[in-house]
C-alpha positions as CSV (number, residue, x, y, z in Angstrom):
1,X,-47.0,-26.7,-124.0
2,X,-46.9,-28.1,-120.6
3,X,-47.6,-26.3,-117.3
4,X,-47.2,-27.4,-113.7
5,X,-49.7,-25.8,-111.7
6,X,-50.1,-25.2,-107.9
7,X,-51.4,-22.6,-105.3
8,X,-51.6,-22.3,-101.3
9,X,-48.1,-22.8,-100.1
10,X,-48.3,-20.8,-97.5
11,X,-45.4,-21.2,-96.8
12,X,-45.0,-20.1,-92.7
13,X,-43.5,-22.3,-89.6
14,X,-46.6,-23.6,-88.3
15,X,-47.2,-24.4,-84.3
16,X,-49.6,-26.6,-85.2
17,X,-48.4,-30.4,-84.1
18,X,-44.8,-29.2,-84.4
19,X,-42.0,-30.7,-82.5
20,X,-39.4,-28.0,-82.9
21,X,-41.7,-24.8,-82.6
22,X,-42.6,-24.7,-86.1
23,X,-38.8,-25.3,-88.5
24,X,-40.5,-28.8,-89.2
25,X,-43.7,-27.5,-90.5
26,X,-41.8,-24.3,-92.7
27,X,-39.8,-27.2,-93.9
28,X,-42.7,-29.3,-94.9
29,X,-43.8,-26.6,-97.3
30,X,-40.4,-25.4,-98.5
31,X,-40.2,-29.4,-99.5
32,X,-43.1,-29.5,-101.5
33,X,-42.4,-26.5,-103.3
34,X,-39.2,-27.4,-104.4
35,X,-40.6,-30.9,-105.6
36,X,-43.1,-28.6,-107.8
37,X,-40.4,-27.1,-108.9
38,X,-38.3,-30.1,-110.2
39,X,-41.3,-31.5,-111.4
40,X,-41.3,-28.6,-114.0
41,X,-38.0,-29.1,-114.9
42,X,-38.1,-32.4,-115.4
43,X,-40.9,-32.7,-117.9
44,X,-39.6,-29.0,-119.3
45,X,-43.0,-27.1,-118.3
46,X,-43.7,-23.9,-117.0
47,X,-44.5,-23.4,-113.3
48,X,-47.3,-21.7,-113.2
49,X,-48.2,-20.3,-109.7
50,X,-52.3,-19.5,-108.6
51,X,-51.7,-17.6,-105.6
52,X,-51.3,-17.7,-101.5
53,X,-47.4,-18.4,-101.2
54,X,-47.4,-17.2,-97.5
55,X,-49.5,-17.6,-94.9
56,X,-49.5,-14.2,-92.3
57,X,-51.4,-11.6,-94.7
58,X,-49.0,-8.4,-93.6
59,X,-45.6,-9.8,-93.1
60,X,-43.4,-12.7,-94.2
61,X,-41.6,-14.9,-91.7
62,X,-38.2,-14.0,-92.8
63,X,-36.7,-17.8,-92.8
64,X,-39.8,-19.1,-94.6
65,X,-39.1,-16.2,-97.2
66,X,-35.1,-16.6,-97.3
67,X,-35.9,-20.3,-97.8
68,X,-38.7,-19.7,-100.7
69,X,-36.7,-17.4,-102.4
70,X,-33.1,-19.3,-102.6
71,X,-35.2,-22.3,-104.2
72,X,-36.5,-20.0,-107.0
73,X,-33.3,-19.3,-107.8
74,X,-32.0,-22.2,-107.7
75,X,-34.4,-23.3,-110.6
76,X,-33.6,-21.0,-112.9
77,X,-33.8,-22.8,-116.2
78,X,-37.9,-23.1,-115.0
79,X,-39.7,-20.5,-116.6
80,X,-41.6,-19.5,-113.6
81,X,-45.1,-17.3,-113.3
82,X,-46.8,-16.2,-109.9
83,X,-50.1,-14.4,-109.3
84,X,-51.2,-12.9,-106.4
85,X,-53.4,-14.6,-103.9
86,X,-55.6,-12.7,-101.0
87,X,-52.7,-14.2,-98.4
88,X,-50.7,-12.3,-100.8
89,X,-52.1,-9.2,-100.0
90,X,-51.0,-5.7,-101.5
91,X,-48.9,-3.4,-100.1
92,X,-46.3,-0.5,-100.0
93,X,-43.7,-1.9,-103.1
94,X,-46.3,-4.4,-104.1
95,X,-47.8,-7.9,-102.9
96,X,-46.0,-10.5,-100.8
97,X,-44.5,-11.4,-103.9
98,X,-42.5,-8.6,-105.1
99,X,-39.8,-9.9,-103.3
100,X,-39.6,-13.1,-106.1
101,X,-40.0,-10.2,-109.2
102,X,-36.0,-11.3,-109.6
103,X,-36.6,-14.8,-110.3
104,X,-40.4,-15.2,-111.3
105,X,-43.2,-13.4,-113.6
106,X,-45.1,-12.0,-111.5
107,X,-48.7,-10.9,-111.8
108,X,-50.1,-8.6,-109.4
109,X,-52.8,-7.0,-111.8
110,X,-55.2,-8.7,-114.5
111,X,-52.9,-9.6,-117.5
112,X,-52.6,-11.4,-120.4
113,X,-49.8,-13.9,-120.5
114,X,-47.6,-15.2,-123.2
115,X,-46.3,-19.0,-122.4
116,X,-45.4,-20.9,-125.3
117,X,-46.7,-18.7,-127.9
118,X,-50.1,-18.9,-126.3
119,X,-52.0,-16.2,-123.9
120,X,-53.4,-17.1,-120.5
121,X,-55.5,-14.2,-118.3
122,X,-54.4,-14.0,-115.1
123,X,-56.4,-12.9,-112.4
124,X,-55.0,-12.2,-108.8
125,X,-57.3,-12.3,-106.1
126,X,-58.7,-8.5,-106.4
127,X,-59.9,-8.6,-109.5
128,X,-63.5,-8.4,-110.1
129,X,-64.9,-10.9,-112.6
130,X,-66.3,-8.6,-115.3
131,X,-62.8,-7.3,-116.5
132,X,-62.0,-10.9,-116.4
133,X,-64.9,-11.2,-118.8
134,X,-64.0,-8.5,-120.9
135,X,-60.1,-9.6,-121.1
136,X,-61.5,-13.0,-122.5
137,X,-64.3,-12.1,-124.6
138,X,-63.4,-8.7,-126.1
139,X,-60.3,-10.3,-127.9
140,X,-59.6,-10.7,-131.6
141,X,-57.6,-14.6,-130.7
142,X,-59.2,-15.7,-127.7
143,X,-57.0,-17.2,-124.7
144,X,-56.4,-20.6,-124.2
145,X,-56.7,-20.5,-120.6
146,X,-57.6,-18.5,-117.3
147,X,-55.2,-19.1,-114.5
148,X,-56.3,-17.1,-111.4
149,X,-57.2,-17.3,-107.6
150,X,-60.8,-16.6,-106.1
151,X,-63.6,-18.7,-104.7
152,X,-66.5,-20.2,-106.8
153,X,-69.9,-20.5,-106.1
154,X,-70.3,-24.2,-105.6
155,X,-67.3,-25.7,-105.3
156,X,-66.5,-28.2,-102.4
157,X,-65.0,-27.1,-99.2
158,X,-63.5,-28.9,-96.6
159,X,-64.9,-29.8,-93.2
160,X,-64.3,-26.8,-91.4
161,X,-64.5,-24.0,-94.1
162,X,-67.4,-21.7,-93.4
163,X,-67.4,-19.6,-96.8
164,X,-70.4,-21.7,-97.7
165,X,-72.3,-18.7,-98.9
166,X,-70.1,-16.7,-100.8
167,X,-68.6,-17.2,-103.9
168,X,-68.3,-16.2,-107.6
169,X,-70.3,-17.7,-110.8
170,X,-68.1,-19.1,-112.9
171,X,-70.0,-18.0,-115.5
172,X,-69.0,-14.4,-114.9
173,X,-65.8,-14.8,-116.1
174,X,-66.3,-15.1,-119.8
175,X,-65.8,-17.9,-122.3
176,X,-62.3,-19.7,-121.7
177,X,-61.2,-23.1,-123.0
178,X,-60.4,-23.7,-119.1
179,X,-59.6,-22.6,-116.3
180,X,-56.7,-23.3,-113.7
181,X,-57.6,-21.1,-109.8
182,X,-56.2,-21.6,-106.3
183,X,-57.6,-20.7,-103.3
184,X,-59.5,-23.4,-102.3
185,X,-57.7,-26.2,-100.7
186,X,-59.6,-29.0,-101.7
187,X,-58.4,-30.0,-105.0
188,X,-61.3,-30.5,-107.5
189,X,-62.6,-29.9,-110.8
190,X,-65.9,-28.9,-112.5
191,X,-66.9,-30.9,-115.1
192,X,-69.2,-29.1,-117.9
193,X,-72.7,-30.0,-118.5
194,X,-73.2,-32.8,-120.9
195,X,-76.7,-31.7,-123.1
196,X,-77.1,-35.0,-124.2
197,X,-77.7,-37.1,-120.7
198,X,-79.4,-33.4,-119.3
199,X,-76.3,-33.5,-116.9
200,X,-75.7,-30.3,-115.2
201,X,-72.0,-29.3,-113.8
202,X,-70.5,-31.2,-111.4
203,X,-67.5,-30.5,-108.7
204,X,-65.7,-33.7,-108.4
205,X,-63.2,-34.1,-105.8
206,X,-60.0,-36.0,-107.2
207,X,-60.3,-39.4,-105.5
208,X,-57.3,-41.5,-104.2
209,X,-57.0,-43.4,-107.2
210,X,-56.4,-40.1,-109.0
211,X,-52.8,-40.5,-108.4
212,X,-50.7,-41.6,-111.4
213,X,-53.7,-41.7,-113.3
214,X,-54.8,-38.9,-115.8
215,X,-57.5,-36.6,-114.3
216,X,-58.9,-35.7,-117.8
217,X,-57.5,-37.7,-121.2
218,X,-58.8,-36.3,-124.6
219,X,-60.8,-38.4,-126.8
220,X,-61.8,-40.9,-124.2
221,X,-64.9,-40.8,-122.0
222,X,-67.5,-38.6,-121.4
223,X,-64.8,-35.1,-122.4
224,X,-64.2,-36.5,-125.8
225,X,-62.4,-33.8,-128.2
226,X,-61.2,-30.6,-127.1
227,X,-61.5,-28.3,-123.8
228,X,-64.9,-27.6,-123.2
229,X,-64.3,-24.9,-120.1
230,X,-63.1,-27.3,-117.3
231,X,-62.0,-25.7,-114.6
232,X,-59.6,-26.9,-112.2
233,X,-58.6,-26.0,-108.4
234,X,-54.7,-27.5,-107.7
235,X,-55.6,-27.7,-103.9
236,X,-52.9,-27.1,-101.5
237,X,-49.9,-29.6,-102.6
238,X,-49.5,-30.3,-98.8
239,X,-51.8,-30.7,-95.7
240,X,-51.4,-27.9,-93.8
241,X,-54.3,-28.2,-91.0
242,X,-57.0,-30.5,-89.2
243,X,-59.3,-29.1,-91.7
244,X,-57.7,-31.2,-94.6
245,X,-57.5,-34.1,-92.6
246,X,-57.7,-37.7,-94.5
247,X,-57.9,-35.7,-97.8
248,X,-57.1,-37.9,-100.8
249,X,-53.4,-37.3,-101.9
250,X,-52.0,-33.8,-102.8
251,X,-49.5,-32.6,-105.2
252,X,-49.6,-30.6,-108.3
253,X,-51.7,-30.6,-111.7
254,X,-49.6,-31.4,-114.6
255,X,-51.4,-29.8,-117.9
256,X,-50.4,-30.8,-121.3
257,X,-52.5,-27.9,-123.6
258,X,-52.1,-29.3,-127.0
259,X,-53.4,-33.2,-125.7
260,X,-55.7,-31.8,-123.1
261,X,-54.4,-34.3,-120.6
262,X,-54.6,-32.9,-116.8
263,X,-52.5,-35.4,-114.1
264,X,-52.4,-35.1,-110.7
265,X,-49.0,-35.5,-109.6
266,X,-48.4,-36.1,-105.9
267,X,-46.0,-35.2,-103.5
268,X,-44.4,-36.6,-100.5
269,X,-45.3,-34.9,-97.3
270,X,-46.8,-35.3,-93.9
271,X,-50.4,-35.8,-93.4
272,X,-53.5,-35.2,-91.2
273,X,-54.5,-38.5,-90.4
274,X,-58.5,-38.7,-88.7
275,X,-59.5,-42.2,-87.4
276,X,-62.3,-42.8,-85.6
277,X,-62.4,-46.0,-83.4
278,X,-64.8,-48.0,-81.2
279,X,-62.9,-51.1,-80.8
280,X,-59.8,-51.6,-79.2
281,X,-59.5,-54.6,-82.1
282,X,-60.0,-51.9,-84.5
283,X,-56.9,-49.8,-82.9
284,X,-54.7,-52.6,-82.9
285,X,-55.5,-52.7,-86.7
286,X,-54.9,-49.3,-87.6
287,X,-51.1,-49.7,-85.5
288,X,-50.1,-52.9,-87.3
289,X,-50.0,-50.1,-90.1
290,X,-47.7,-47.6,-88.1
291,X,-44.8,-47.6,-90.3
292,X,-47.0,-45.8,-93.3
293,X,-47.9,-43.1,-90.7
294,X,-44.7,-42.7,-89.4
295,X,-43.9,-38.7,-90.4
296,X,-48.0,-38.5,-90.2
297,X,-50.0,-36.2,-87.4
298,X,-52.7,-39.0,-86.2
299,X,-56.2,-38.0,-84.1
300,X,-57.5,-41.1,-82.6
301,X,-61.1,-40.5,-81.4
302,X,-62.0,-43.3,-79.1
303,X,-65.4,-44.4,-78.6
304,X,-65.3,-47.5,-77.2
305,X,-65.7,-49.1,-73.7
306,X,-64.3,-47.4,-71.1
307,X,-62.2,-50.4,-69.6
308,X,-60.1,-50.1,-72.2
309,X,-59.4,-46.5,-72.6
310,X,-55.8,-46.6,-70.5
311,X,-54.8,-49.0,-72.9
312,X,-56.4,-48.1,-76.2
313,X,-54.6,-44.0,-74.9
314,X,-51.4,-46.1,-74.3
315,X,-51.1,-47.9,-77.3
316,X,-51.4,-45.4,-79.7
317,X,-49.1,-43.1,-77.5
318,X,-46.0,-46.1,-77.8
319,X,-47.2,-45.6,-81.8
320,X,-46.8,-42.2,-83.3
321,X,-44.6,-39.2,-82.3
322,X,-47.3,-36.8,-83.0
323,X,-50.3,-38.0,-82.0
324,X,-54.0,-36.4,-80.4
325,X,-56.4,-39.2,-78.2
326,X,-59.6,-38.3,-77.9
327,X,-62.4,-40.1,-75.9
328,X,-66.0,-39.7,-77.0
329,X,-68.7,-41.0,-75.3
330,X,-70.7,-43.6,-77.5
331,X,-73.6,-41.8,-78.7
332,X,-76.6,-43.0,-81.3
333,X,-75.6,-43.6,-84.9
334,X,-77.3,-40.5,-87.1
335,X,-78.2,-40.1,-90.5
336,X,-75.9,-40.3,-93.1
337,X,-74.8,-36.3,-93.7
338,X,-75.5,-35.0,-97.0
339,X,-72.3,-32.0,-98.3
340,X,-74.5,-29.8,-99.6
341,X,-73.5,-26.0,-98.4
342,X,-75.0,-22.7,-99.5
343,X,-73.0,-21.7,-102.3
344,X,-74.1,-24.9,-104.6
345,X,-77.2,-25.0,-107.3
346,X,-80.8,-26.1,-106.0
347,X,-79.9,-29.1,-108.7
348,X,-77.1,-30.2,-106.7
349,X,-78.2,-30.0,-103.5
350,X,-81.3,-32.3,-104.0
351,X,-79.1,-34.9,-106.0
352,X,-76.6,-34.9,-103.0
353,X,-79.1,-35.1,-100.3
354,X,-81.0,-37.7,-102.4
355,X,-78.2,-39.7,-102.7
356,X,-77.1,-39.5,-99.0
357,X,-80.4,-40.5,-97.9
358,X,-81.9,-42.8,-100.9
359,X,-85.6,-44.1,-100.8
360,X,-86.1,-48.1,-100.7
361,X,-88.0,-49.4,-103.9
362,X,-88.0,-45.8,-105.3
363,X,-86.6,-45.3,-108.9
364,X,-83.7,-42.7,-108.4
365,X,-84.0,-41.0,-111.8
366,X,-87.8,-40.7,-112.1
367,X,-87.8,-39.0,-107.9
368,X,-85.0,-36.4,-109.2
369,X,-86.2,-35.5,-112.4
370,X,-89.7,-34.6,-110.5
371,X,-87.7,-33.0,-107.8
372,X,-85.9,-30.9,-110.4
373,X,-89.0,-29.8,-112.6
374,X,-90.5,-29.0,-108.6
375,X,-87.5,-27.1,-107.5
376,X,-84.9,-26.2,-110.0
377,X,-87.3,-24.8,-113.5
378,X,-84.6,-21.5,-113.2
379,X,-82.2,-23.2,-111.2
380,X,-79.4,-25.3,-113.5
């Protein structure tokens, strides 16, 4: 059994850097969703939607929803399942996906799923964890998987998400082999403790070379045998804002049940490209590399002498049709940041702001494991 899973869409004509008043943008999304789509046909796996199609919680822009809706359709032959995401919201006659009920399972309720002679529970965004729980653990043959939308404590936001103190255990939602959510747009997974190193859960963020390489293989490495209660967030297949800026590439998670083999698959779509530059040498660079940002939306942040300002402005104007120039005043290097938020473990925390700032001729191990028998005795 394979599924192709993806979330956030949000499918909508953005103003945001648009050169036609947003068509572009709706376009961008409408592309990527129908490159999920063939994706599923192609390797002859279900599509397996985790929530937020559109963007505007109370209405749908009717071309983005015309558009959404003939592609669909058009893939038939897909066996297609959506839930519900909080973009998604419900309504009189339903959630912003009833209009899709023609062409598409979809889930606007806690259920259990049948794909390939297996079950999945699939929570939408309103459902509270503990029926979750009880859908999982109060069954005779327990589901394979969890596919749902929501955000978890601890999980890794992007640079200008502010939800750093919310969030939902992932414990609370029972016992699943793993778990496939959206909502979150930075794609990720959580890798289970490993009792014998002592190593607690980790978020990983899937790295650039993730693409075209398997994101978990069974039998090799450290997830050796079977699932183990991974849980994976797709991301948003696109970049849709500032606030995913220089993100590695997105696409969608291919899963293969039986193998446990998860591959990120990308997609081919615009991006947010964040450079920041103190050398007019170091602009000239970046251009000699136009062509590979040529459909991109580039910020330039400029910190260098001011002599050169016209022309650094001017040269990466002549570059890019879609472009911001920014001039910042040189200020004092800081520390190296630590991305530690609120909603992560005391654990994880101290290893992230260890490792950001790391003490010369101090033993890294023996300082956290002190630091952790200090700070985390009821804390894992």
């Amino acid at each position: 059994m394979k599924l192709v899973c993806t979330a956030d869409f949000h499918v909508h004509p953005y103003k945001l850097q648009s050169r036609d008043g947003g068509h572009d943008r709706m376009l961008d999304g409408l592309s990527c969703l129908r490159q999920s789509l063939e994706l599923a046909r192609s390797v002859r796996a279900a599509w397996v939607f985790c929530g937020d199609f559109k963007q505007p919680k109370t209405n749908w822009p009717q071309e983005a929803l015309t558009g959404a809706h003939a592609l669909l359709r058009e893939y038939s032959d897909v066996e297609k399942l959506m839930i519900a995401g909080n973009h998604d919201a419900l309504g009189v006659g339903g959630s912003g996906l009833a209009p899709f009920r023609d062409c598409a399972r979809v889930v606007e309720d806690l259920e259990v799923i049948a794909l390939g002679g297996q079950e999945y529970v699939c929570a939408p965004w309103n459902v509270e964890a503990d029926r979750v729980r009880a859908a999982i653990d109060g069954r005779p043959s327990r589901p394979r998987a969890l596919i749902a939308h929501g955000f978890i404590a601890g999980c890794m936001l992007g640079p200008e998400d502010a939800r750093i103190a919310k969030g939902t255990p992932i414990a609370d939602y029972g016992s699943f082999e793993f778990a496939v959510f959206g909502d979150v747009h930075k794609g990720q997974w959580r890798r289970p403790a490993d009792a014998s190193s002592g190593q607690p859960p980790t978020w990983i963020a899937y790295p650039d070379n993730v693409a075209g390489k398997a994101v978990r293989v069974r039998g090799t490495g450290p997830l050796d045998g079977a699932w183990r209660g991974e849980v994976y967030y797709t991301g948003s297949p696109y970049q849709q804002n500032w606030g995913e800026r220089s993100d590695p590439p997105k696409g969608a998670l291919l899963v293969e049940v039986d193998s446990g083999t998860v591959d990120l698959v990308p997609f081919d779509s615009p991006r947010f490209v964040h450079l920041d530059i103190d050398t007019v040498d170091r602009l000239e660079a970046f251009l000699a590399r136009r062509e590979a940002h040529a459909r991109d939306f580039v910020r330039v942040v400029y910190s260098g002498p001011g002599s050169m300002l016209v022309k650094a402005a001017e040269l990466v104007g002549d570059a890019f049709r879609s472009y911001q120039f920014i001039h910042r005043r040189a200020t004092a290097p800081s520390e190296r940041r630590a991305d530690v938020h609120a909603g992560m473990s005391r654990r994880e925390i101290l290893t992230r702001y260890y490792d950001a700032r790391p003490l010369a001729g101090v033993d890294r191990e023996v300082t956290l494991a002190a630091l952790f028998r200090l700070a985390c005795a009821t804390d894992e």
